[in-house]
Each structure stands twice: as C-alpha cells, then as structure tokens.
C-alpha positions in Angstrom: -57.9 -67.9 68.5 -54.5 -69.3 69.0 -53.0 -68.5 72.4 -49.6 -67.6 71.9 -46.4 -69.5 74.5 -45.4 -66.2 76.6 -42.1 -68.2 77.5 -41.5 -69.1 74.1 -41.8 -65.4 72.7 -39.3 -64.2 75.3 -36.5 -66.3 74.1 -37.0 -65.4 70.5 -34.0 -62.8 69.6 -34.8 -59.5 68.2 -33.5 -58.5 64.9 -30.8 -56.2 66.2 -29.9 -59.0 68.7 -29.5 -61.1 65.9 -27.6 -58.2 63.8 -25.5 -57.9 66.7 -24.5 -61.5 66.8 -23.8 -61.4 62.7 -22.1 -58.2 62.4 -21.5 -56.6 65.6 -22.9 -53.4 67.4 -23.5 -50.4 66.2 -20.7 -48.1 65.4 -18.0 -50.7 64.5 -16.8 -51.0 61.1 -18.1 -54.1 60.2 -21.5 -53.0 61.6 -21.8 -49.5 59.4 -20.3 -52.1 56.5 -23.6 -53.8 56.7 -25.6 -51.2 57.5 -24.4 -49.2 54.2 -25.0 -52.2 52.1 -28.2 -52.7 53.1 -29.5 -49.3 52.7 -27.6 -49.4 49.3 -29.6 -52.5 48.6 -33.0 -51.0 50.0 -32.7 -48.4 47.9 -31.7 -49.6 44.9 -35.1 -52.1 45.4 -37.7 -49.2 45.0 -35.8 -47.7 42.0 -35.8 -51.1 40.1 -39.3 -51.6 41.5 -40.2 -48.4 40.1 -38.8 -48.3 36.9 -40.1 -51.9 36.2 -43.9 -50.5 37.0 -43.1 -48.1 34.5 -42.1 -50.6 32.1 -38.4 -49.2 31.2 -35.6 -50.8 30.9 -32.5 -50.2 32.4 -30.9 -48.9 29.1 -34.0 -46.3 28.7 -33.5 -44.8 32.1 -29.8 -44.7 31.8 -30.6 -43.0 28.6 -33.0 -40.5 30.2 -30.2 -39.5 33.2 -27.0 -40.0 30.7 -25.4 -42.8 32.3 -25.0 -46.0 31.0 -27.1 -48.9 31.7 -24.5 -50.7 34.0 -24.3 -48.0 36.3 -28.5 -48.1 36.3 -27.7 -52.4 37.1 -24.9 -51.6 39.8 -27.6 -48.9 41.7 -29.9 -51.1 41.4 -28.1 -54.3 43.0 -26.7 -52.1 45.5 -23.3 -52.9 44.1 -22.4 -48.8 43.8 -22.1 -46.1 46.2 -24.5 -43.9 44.6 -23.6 -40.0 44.8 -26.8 -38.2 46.2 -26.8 -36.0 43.4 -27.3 -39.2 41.2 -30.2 -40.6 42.9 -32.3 -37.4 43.0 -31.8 -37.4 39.0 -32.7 -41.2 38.6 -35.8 -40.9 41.0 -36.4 -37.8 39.2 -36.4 -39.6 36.0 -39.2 -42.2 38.1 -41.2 -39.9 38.7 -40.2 -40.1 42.3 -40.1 -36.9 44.9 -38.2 -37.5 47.5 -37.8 -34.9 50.5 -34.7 -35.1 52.6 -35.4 -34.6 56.2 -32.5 -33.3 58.9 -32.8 -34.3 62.6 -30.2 -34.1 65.1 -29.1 -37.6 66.0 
C-alpha cells in the first residue's frame, strides 16, 4: 500500500482556494461570473450527453422543442443564458425529469 506524505497533502490547495486565487471569493462579480458559466456549462454537458445517447441531432431536438438548432448548440456550450422555462422543455424532450428543490440559503 502506498503511504501517503501527510506534509505534502497539507500544502496542496483546495479547489475553492484555488477558485479564490483565479476569480475571487464568493459574492464578487467576477466570482458569480464564473460561477454562472460554469453551471451554464455543466448543464449544458448532460443535455448534449443526453441527447447524443439518444442518438439525435441537434437539429431533431430543436425540432422537437421549436427552436432552432443554434440555440440547441449555444445551450449546449454554455454560450446562452437558458430561460428555466426552456430547459424543462428540452430535458423534457430527453426524456429527463428534473425536480427543483427550495432550501433557504
């Protein structure tokens, strides 16, 4: 078994450390800038995923949810800020349930 260097470990940055460095803390601009592209991104990932296991192209899901297939491309690159109302229709068209949960923050 290899024994891991406990001194090493603790000068390894964690990933919000390292976010923090990059793009600053939480709650400033260029922070929530990030953190919206990246859950654009994220989610545009499991819809292309998706649609790709079901073997359809862009233009047949655009066609399915009446938008055209570069809007389908720009959600799926994360290049679009995607109106909820949008998203439920395209994962809809997936065959994906999503259930939104509310917590206090």
């Amino acid at each position: 078994m290899i024994q891991l260097d406990e001194k090493k470990l603790a000068k390894l940055s964690t990933t919000n450390e390292m976010l923090d460095k990059e793009y600053g803390k939480r709650g400033t601009s260029s922070r929530d800038a990030f953190d919206e592209k990246s859950m654009a991104w994220y989610f545009g990932e499991i819809l292309r995923d998706r649609r790709q296991a079901l073997k359809l192209t862009q233009k047949q899901l655009a066609q399915k949810i009446g938008k055209e297939q570069s809007y389908i491309a720009r959600v799926e690159k994360g290049e679009t800020d995607i109106q909820m109302s949008s998203f439920f229709r395209i994962a809809q068209a997936l065959g994906i349930e999503f259930v939104p949960k509310f917590v206090n923050v």
